[in-house]
C-alpha positions in Angstrom: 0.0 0.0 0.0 1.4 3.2 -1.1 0.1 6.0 -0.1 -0.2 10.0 -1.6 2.8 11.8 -0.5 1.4 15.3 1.6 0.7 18.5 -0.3 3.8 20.1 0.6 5.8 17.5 -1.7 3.7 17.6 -4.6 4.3 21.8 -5.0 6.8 22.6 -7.2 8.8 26.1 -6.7 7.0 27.2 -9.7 3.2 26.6 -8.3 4.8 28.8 -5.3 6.6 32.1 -7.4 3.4 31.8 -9.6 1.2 31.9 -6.6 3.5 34.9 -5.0 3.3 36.8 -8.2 -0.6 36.4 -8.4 -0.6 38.0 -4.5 1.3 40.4 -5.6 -0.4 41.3 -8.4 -3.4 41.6 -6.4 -2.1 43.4 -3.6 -1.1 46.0 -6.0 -4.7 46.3 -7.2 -5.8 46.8 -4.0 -3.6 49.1 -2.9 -3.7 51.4 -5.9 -7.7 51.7 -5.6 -7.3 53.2 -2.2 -4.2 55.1 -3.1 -6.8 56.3 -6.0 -9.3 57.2 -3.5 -8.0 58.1 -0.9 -4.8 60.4 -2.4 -5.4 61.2 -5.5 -3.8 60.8 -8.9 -0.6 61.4 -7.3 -0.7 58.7 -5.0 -1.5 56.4 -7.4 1.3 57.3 -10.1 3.7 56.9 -7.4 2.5 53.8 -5.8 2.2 52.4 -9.6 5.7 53.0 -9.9 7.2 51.8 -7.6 5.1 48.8 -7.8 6.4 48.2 -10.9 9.9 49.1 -10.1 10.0 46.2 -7.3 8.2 43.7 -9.8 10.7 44.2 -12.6 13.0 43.7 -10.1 11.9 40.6 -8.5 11.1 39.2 -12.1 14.6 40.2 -12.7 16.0 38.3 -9.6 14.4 35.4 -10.6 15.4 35.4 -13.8 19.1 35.4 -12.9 18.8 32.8 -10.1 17.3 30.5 -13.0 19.9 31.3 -15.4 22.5 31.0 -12.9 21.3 27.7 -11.4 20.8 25.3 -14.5 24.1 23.8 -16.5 23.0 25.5 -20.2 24.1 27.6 -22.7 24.8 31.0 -21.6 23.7 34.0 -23.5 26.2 36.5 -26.0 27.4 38.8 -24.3 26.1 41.7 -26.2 22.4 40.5 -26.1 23.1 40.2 -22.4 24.4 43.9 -22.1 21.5 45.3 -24.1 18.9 43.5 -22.0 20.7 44.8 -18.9 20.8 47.9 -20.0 17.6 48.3 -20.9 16.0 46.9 -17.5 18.0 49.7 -15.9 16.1 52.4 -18.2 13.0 51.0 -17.4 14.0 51.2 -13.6 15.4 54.6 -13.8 12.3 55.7 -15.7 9.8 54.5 -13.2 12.0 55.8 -10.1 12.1 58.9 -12.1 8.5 59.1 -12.7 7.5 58.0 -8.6 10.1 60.9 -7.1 9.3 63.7 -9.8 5.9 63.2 -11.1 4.3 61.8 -8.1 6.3 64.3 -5.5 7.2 61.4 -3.5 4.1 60.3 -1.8 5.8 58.3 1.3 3.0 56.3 1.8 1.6 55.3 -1.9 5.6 54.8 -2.3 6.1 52.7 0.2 3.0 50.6 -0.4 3.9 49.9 -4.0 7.6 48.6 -2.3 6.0 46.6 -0.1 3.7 44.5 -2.6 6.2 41.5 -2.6 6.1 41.3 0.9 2.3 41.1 1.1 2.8 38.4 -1.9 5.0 36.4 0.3 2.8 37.0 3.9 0.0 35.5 0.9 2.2 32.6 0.4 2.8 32.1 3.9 -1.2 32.0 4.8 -1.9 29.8 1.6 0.6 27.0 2.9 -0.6 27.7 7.0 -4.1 26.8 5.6 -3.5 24.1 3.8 -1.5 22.5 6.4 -4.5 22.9 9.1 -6.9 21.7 6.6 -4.9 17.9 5.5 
């Protein structure tokens, strides 16, 4: 008699990132509606931004932890350059855009930094559940 191994051994890394990212995505929903309400059109181009600056970033941190972990074919070095290149545009852009634009609304700021976090905390209440329920 074999029997099922638990829940916890079936996930694969990938059910979890895509299940953070989905969080993430969420909480930045959330928070951008009450940044929307509550402060404004400011509030929510900063919190947008920098919402988007820490999601290309993690994207980009899990991008390289892949590439850097599996025995393949590494890319040319000028396509490599170009991409990081452009990925730092894209970040200076949207920095430029939450501290100019957006006159640095601490807390819409903040928020949009934080939506990761609340991803993860998402993660971490997911897998509490599931381990109460069997």
């Amino acid at each position: 008699m074999t029997s099922e191994p638990p829940w916890y051994d079936r996930e694969t890394p990938a059910d979890v990132l895509r299940r953070i990212k989905r969080n993430a995505l969420g909480a930045a929903i959330v928070f951008a509606v009450f940044a929307w309400i509550f402060g404004g059109f400011r509030a929510f181009l900063g919190l947008t931004c920098s919402a988007a600056v820490t999601m290309i970033s993690f994207l980009w941190l899990e991008e390289i932890v892949t590439v850097l972990l599996q025995p393949a074919a590494h890319q040319h070095a000028r396509r490599l350059t170009f991409r990081v290149f452009a990925r730092f545009a894209l970040l200076g852009v949207a920095l430029a855009v939450t501290i100019i634009l957006a006159r640095f609304n601490a807390v819409s700021v903040l928020l949009g930094f934080s939506i990761i976090v609340v991803g993860i905390f998402g993660e971490a209440l997911y897998s509490l559940y599931r381990s109460f329920a069997g």
